[in-house]
mmCIF file of the N, C-alpha and C atoms, coordinates in Angstrom:
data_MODEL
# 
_entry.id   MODEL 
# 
loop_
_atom_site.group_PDB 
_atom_site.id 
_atom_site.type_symbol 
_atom_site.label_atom_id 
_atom_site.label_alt_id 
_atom_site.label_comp_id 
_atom_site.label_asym_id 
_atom_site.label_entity_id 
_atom_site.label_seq_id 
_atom_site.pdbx_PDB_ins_code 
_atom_site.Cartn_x 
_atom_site.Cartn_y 
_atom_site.Cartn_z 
_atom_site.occupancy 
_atom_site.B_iso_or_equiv 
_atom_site.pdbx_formal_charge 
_atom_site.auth_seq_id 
_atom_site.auth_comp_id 
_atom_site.auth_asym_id 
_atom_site.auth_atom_id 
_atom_site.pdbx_PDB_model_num 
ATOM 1   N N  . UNK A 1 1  ? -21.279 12.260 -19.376 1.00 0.00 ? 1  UNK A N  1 
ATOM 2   C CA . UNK A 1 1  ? -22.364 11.936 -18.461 1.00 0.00 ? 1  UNK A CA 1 
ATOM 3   C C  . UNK A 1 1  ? -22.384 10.439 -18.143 1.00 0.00 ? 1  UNK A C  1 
ATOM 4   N N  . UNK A 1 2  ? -22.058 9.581  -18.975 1.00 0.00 ? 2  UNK A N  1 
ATOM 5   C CA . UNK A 1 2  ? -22.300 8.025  -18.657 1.00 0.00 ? 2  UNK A CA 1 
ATOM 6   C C  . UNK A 1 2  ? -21.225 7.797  -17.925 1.00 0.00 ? 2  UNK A C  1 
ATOM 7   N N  . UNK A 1 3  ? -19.933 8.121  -17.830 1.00 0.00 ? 3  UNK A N  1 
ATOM 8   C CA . UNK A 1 3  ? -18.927 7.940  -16.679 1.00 0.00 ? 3  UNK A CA 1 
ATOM 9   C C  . UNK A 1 3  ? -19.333 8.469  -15.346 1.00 0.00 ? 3  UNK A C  1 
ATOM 10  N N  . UNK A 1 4  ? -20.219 9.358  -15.401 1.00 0.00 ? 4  UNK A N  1 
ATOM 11  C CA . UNK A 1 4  ? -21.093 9.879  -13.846 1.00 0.00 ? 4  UNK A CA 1 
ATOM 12  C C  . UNK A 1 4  ? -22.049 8.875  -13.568 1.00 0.00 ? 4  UNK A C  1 
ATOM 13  N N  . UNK A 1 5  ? -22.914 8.802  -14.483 1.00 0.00 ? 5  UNK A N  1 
ATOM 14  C CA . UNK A 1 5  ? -23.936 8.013  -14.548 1.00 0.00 ? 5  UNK A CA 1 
ATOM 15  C C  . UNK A 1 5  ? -22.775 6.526  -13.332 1.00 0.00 ? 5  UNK A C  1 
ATOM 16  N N  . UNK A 1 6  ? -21.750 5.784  -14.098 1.00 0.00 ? 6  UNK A N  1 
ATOM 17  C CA . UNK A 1 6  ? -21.205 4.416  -13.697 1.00 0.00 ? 6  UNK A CA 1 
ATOM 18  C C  . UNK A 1 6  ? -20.467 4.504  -12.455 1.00 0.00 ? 6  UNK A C  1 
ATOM 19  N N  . UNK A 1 7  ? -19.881 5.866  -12.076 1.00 0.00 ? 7  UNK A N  1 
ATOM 20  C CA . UNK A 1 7  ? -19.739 6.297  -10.712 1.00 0.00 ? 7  UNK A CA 1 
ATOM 21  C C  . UNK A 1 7  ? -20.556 6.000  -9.781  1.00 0.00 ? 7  UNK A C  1 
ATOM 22  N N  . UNK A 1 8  ? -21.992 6.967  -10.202 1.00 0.00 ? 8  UNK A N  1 
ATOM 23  C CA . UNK A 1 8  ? -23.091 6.818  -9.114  1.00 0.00 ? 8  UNK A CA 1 
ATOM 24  C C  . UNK A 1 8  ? -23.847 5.014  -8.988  1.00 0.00 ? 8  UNK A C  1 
ATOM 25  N N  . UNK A 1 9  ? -23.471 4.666  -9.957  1.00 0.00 ? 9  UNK A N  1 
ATOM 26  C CA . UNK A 1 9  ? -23.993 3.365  -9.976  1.00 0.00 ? 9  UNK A CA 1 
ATOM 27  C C  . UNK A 1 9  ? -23.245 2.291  -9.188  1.00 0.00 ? 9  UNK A C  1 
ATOM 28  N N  . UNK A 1 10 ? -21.619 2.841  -9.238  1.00 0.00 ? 10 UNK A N  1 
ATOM 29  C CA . UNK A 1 10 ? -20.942 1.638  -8.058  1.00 0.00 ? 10 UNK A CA 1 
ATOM 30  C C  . UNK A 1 10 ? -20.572 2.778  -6.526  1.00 0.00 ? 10 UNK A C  1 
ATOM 31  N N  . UNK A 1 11 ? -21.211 3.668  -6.544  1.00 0.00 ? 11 UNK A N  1 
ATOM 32  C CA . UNK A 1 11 ? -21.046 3.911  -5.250  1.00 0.00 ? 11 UNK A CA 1 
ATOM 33  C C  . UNK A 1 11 ? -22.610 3.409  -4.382  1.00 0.00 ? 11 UNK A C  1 
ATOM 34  N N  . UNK A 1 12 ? -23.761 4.006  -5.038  1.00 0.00 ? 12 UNK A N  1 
ATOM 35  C CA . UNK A 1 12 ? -25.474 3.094  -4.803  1.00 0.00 ? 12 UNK A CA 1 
ATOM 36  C C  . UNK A 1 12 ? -25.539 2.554  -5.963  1.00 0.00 ? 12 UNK A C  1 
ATOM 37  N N  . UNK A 1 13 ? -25.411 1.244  -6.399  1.00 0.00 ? 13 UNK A N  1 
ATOM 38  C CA . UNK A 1 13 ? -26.276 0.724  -7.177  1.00 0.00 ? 13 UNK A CA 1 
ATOM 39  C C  . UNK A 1 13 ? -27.677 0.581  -6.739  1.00 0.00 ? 13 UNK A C  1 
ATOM 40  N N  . UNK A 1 14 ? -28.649 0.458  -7.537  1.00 0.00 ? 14 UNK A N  1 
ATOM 41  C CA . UNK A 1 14 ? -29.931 -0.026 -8.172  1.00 0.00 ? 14 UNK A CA 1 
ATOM 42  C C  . UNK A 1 14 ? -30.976 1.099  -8.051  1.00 0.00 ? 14 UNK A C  1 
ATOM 43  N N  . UNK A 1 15 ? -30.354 2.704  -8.435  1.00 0.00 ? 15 UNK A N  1 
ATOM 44  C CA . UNK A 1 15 ? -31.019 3.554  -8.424  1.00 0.00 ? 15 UNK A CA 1 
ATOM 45  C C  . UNK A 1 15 ? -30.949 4.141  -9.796  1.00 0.00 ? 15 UNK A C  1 
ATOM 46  N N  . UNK A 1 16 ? -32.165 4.854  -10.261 1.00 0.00 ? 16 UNK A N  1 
ATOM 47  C CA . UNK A 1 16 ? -32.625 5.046  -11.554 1.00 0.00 ? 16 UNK A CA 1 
ATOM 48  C C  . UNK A 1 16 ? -31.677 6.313  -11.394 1.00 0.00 ? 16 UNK A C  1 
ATOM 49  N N  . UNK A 1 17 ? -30.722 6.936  -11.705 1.00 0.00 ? 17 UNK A N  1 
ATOM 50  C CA . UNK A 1 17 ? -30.165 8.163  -11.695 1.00 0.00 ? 17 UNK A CA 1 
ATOM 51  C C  . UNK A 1 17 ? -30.544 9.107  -12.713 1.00 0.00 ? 17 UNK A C  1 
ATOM 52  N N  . UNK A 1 18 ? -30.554 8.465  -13.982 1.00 0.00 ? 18 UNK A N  1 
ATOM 53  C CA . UNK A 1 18 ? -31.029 9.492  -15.349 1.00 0.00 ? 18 UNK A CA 1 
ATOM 54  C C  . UNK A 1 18 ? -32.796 10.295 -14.735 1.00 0.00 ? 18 UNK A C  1 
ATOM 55  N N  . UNK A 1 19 ? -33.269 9.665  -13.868 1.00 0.00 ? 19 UNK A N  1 
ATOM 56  C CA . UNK A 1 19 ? -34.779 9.936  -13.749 1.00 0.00 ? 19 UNK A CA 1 
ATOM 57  C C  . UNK A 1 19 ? -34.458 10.398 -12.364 1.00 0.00 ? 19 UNK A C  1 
ATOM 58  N N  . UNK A 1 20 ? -34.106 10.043 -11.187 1.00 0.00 ? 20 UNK A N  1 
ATOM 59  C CA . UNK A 1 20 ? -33.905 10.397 -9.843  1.00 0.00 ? 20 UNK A CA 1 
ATOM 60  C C  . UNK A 1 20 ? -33.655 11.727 -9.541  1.00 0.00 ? 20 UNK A C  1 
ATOM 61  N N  . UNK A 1 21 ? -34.402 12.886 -9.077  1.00 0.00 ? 21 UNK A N  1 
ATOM 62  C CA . UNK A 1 21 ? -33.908 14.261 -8.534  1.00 0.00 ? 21 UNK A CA 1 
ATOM 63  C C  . UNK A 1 21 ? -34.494 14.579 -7.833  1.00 0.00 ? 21 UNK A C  1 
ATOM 64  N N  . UNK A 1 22 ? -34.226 13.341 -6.750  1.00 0.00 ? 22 UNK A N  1 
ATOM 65  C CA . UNK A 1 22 ? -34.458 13.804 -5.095  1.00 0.00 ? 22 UNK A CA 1 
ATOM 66  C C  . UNK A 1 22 ? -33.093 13.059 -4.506  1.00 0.00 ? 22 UNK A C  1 
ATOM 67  N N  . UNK A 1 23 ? -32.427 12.714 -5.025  1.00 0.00 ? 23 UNK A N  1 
ATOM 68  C CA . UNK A 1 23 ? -31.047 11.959 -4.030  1.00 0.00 ? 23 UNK A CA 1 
ATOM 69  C C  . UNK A 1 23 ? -30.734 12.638 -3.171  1.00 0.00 ? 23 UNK A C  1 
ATOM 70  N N  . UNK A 1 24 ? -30.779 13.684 -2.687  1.00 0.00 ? 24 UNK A N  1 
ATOM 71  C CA . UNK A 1 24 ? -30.139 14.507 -1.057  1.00 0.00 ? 24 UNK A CA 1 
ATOM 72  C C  . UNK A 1 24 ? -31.664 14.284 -0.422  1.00 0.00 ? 24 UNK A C  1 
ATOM 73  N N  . UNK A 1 25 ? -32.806 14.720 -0.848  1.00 0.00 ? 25 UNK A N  1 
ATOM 74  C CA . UNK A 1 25 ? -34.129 14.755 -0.150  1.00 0.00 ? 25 UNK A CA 1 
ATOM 75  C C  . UNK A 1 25 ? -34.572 13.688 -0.107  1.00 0.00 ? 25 UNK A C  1 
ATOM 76  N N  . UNK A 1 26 ? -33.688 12.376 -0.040  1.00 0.00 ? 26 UNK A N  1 
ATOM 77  C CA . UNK A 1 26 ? -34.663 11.330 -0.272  1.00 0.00 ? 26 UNK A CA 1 
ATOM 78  C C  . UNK A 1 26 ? -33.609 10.197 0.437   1.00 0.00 ? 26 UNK A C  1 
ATOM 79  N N  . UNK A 1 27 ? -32.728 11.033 0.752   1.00 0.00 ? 27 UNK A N  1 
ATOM 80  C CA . UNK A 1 27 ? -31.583 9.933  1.481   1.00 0.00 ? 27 UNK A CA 1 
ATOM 81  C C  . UNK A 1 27 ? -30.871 8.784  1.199   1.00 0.00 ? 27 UNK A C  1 
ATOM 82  N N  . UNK A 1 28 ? -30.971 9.115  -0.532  1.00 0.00 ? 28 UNK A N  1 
ATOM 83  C CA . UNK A 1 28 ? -30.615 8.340  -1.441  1.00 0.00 ? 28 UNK A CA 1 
ATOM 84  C C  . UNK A 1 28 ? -28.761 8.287  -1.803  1.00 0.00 ? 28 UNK A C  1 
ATOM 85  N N  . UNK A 1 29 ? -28.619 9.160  -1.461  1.00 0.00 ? 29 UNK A N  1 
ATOM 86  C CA . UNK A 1 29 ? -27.212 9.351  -1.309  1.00 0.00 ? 29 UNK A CA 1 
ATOM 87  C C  . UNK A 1 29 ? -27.149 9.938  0.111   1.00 0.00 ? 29 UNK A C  1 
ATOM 88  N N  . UNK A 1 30 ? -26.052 9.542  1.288   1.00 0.00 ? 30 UNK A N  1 
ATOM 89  C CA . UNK A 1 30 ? -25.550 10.017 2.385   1.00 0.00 ? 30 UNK A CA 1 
ATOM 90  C C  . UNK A 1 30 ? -24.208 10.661 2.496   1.00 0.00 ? 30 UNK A C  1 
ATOM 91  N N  . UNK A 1 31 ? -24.194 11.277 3.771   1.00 0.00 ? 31 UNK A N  1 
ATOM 92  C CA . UNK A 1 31 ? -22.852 12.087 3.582   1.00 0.00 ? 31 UNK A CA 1 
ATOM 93  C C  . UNK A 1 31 ? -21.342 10.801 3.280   1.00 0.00 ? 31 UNK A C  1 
ATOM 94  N N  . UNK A 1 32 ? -21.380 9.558  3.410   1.00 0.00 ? 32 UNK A N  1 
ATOM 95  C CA . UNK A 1 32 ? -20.236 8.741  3.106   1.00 0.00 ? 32 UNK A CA 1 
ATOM 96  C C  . UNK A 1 32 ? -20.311 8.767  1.661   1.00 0.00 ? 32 UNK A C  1 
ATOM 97  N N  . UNK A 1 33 ? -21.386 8.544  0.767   1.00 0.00 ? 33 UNK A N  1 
ATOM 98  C CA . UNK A 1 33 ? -21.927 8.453  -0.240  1.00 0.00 ? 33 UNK A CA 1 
ATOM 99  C C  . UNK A 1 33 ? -21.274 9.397  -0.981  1.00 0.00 ? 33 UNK A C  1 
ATOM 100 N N  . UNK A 1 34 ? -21.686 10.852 -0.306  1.00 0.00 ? 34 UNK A N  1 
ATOM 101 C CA . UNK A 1 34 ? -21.197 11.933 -1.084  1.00 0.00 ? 34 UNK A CA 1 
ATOM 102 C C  . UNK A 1 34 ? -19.737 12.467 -0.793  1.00 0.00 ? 34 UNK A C  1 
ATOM 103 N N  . UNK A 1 35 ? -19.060 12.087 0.460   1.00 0.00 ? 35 UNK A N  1 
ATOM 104 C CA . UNK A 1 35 ? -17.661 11.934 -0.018  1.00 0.00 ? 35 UNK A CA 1 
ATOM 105 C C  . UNK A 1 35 ? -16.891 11.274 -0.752  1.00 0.00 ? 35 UNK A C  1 
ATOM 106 N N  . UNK A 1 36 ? -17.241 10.188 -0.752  1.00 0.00 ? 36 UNK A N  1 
ATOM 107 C CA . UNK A 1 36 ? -16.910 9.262  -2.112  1.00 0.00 ? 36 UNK A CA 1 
ATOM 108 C C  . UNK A 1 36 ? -17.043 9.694  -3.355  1.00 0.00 ? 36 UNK A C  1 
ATOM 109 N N  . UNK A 1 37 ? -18.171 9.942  -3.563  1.00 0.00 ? 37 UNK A N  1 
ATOM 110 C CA . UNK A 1 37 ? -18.261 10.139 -5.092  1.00 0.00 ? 37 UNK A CA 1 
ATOM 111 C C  . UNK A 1 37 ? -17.867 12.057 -5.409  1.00 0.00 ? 37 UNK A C  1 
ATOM 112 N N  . UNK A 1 38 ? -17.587 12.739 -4.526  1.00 0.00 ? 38 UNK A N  1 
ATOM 113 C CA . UNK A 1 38 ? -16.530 13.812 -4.381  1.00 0.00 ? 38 UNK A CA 1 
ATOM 114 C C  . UNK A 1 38 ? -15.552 13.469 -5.394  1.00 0.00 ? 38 UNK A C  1 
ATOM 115 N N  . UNK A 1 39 ? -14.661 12.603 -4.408  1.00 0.00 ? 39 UNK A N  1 
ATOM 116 C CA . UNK A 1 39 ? -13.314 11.947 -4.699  1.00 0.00 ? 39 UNK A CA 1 
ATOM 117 C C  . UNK A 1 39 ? -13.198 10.856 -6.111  1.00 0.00 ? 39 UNK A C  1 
ATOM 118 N N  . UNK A 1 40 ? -14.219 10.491 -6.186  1.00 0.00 ? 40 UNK A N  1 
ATOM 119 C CA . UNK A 1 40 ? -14.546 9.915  -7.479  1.00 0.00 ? 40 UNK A CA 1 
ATOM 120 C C  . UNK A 1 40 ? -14.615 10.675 -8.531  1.00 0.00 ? 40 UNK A C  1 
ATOM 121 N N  . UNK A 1 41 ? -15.475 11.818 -8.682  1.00 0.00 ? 41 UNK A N  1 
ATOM 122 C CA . UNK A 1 41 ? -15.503 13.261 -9.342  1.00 0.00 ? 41 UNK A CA 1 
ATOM 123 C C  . UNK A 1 41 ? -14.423 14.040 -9.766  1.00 0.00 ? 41 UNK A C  1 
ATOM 124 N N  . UNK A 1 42 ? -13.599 14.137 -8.247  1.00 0.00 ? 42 UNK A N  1 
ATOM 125 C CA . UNK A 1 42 ? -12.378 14.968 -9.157  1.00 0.00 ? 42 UNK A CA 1 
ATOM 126 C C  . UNK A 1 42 ? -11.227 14.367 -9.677  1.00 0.00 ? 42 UNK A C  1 
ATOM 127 N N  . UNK A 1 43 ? -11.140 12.931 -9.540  1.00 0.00 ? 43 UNK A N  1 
ATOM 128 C CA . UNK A 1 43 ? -10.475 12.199 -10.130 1.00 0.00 ? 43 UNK A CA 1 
ATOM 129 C C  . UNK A 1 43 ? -10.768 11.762 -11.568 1.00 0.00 ? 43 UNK A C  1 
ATOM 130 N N  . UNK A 1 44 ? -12.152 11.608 -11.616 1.00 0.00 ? 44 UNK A N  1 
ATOM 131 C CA . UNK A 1 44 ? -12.384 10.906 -13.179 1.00 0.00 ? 44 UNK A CA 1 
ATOM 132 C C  . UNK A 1 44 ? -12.502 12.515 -14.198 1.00 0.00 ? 44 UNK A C  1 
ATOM 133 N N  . UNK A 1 45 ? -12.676 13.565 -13.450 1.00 0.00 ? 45 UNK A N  1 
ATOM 134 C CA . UNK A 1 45 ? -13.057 14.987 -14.571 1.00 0.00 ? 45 UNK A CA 1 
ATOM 135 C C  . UNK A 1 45 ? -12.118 15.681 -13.960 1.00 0.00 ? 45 UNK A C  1 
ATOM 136 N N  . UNK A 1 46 ? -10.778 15.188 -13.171 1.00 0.00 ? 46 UNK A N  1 
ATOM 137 C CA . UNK A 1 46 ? -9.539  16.553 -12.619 1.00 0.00 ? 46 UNK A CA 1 
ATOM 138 C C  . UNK A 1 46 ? -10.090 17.486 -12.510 1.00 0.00 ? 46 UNK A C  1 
ATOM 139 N N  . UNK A 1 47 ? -11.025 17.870 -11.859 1.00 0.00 ? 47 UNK A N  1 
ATOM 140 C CA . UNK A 1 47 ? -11.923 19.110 -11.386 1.00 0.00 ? 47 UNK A CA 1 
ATOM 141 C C  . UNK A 1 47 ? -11.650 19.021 -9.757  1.00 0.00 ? 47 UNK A C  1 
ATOM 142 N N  . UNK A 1 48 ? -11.576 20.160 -9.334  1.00 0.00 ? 48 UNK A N  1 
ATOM 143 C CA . UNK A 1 48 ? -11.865 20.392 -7.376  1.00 0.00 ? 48 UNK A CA 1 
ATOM 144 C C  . UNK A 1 48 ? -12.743 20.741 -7.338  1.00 0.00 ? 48 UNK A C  1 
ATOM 145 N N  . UNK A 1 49 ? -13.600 19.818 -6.405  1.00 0.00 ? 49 UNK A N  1 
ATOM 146 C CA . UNK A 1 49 ? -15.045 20.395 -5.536  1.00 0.00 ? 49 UNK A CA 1 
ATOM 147 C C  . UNK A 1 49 ? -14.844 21.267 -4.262  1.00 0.00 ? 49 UNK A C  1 
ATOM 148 N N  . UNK A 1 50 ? -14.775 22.327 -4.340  1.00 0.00 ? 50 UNK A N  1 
ATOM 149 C CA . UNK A 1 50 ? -14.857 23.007 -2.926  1.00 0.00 ? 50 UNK A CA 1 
ATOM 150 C C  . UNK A 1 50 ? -16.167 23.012 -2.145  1.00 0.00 ? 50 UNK A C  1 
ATOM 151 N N  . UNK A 1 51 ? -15.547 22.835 -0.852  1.00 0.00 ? 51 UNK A N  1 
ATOM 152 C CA . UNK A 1 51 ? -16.869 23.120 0.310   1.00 0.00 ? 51 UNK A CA 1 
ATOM 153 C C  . UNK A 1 51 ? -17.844 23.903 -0.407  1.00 0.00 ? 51 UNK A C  1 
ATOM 154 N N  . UNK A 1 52 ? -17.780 25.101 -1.151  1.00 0.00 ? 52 UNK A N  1 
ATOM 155 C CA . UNK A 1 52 ? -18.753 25.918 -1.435  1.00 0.00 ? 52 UNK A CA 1 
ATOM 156 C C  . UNK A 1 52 ? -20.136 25.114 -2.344  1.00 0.00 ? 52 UNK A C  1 
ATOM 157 N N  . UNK A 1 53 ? -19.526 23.996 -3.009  1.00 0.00 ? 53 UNK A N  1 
ATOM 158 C CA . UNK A 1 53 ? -20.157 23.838 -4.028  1.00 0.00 ? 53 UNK A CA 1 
ATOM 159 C C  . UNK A 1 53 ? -21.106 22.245 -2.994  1.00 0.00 ? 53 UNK A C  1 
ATOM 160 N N  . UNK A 1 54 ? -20.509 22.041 -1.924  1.00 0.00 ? 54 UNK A N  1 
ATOM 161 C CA . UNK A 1 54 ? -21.397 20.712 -1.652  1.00 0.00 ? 54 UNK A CA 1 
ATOM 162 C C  . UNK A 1 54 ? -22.550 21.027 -0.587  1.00 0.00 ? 54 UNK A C  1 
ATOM 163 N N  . UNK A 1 55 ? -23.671 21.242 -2.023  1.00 0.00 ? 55 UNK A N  1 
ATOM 164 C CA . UNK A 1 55 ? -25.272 21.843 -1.623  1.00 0.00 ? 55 UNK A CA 1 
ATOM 165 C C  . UNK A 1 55 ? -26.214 20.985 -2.068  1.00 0.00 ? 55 UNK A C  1 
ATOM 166 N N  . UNK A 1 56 ? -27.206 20.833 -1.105  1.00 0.00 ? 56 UNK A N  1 
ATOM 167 C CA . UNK A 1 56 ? -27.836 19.614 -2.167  1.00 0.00 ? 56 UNK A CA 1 
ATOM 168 C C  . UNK A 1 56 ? -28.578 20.254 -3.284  1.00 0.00 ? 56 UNK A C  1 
ATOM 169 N N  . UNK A 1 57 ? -28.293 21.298 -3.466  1.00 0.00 ? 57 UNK A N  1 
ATOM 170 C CA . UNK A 1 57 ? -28.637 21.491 -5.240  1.00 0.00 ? 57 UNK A CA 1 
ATOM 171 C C  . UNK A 1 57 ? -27.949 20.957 -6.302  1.00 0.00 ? 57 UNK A C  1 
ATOM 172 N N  . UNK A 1 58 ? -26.689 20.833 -5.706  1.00 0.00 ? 58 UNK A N  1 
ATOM 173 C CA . UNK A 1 58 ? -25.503 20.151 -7.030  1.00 0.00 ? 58 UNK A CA 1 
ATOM 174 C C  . UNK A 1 58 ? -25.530 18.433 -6.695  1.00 0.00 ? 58 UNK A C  1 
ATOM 175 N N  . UNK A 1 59 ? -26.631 18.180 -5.530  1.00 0.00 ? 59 UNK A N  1 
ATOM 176 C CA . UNK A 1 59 ? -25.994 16.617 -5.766  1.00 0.00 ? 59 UNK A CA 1 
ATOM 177 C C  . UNK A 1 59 ? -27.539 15.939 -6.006  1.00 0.00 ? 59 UNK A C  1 
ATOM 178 N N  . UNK A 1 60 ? -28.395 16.506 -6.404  1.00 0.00 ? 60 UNK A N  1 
ATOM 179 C CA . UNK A 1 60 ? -29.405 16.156 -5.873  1.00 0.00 ? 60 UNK A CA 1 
ATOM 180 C C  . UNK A 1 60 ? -30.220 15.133 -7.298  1.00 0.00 ? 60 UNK A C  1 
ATOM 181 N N  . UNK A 1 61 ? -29.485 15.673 -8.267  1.00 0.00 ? 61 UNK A N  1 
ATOM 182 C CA . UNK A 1 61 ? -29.536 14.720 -9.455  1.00 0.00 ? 61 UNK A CA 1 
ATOM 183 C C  . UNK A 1 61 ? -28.345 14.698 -10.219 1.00 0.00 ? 61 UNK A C  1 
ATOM 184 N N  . UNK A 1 62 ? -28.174 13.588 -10.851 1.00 0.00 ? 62 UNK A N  1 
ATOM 185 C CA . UNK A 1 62 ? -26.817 13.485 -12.120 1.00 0.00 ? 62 UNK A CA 1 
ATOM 186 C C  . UNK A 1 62 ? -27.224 14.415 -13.038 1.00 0.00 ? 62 UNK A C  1 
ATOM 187 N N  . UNK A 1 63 ? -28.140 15.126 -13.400 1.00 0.00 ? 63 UNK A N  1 
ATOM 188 C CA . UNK A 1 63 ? -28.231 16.721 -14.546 1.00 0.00 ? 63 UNK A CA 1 
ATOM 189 C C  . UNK A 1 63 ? -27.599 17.530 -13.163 1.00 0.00 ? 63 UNK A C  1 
ATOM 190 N N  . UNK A 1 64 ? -27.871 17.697 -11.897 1.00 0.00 ? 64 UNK A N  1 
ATOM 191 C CA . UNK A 1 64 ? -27.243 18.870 -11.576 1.00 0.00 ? 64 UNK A CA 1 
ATOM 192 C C  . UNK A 1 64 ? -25.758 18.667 -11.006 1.00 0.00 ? 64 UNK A C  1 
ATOM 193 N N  . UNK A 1 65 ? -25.783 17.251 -10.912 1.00 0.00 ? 65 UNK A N  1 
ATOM 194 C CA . UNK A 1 65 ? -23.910 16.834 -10.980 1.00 0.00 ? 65 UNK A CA 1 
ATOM 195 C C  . UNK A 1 65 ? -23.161 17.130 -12.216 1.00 0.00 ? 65 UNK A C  1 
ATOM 196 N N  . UNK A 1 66 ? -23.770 16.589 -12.962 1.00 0.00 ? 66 UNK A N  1 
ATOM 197 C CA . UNK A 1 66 ? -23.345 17.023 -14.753 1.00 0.00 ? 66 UNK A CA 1 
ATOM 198 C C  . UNK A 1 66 ? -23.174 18.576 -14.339 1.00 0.00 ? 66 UNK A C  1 
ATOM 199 N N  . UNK A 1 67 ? -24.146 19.042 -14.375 1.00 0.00 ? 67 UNK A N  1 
ATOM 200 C CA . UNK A 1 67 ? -23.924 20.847 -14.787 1.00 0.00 ? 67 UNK A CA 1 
ATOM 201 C C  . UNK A 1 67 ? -22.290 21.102 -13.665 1.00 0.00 ? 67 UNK A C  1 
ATOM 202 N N  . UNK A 1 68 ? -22.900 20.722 -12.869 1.00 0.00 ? 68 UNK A N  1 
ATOM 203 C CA . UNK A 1 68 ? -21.724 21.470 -11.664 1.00 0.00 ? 68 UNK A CA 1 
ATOM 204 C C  . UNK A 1 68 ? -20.083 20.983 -11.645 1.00 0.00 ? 68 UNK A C  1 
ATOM 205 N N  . UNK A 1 69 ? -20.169 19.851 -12.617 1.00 0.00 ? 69 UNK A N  1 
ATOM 206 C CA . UNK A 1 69 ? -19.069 19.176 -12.937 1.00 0.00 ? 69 UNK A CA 1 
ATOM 207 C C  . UNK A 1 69 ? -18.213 20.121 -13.890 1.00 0.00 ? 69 UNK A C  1 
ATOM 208 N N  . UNK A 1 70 ? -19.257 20.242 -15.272 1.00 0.00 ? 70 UNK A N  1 
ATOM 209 C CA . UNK A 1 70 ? -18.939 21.410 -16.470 1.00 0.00 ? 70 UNK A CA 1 
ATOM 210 C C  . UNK A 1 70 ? -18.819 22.624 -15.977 1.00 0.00 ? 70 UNK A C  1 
ATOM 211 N N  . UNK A 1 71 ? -19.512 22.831 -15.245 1.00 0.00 ? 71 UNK A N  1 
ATOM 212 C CA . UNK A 1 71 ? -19.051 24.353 -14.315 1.00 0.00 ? 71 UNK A CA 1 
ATOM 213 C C  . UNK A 1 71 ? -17.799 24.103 -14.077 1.00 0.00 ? 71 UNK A C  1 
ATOM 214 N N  . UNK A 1 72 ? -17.310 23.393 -13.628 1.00 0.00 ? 72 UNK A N  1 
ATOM 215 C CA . UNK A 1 72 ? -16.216 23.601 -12.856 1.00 0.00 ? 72 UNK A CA 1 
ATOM 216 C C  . UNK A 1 72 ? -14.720 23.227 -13.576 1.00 0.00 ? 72 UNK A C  1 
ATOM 217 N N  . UNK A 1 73 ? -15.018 22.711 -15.034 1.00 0.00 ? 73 UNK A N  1 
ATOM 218 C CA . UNK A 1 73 ? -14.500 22.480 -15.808 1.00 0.00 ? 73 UNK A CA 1 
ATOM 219 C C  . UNK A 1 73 ? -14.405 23.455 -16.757 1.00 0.00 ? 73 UNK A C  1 
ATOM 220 N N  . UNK A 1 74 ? -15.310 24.860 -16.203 1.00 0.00 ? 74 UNK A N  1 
ATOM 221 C CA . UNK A 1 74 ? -15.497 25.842 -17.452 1.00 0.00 ? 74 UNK A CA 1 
ATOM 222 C C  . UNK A 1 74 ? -15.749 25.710 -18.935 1.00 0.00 ? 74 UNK A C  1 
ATOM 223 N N  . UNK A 1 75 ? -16.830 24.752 -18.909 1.00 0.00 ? 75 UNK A N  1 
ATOM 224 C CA . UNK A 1 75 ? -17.668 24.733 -20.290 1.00 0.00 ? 75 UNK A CA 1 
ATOM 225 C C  . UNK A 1 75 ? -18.866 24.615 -19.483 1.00 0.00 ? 75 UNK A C  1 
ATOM 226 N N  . UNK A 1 76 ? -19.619 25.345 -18.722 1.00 0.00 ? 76 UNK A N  1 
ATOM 227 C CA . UNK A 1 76 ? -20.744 25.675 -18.665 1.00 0.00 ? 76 UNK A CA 1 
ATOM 228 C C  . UNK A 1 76 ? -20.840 27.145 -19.008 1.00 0.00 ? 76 UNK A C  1 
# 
């Protein structure tokens, strides 16, 4: 989680992420935002994000990035 956590922090810095779960509803992250940190994602956890999975339910906090990360890593 703290390597997500330092992701989201150099793609927006100076947002509370551990506490934040409105980042899609709050325009806290944008679609450049969230291609980036896509590509950031499956590079630092060798996981593929498919189209299916980019909902703002999975981006909308670092617990539901975490989960969807381990999902996809099959330890959820």
């Amino acid at each position: 989680m703290n390597e997500l956590l330092e992701i989201l922090e150099e793609i927006q810095p100076g947002v509370d992420y551990e506490n934040c779960t409105t980042l899609i509803d709050d325009h806290i992250l944008d679609s450049f935002s969230i291609l980036s940190l896509v590509s950031e994602i499956e590079d630092a956890f060798d996981i593929e994000v498919l189209p299916a999975e980019l909902i703002p339910e999975n981006f909308n906090s670092a617990e539901s990035l975490w989960n969807m990360i381990l999902r996809l890593r099959g330890e959820a």
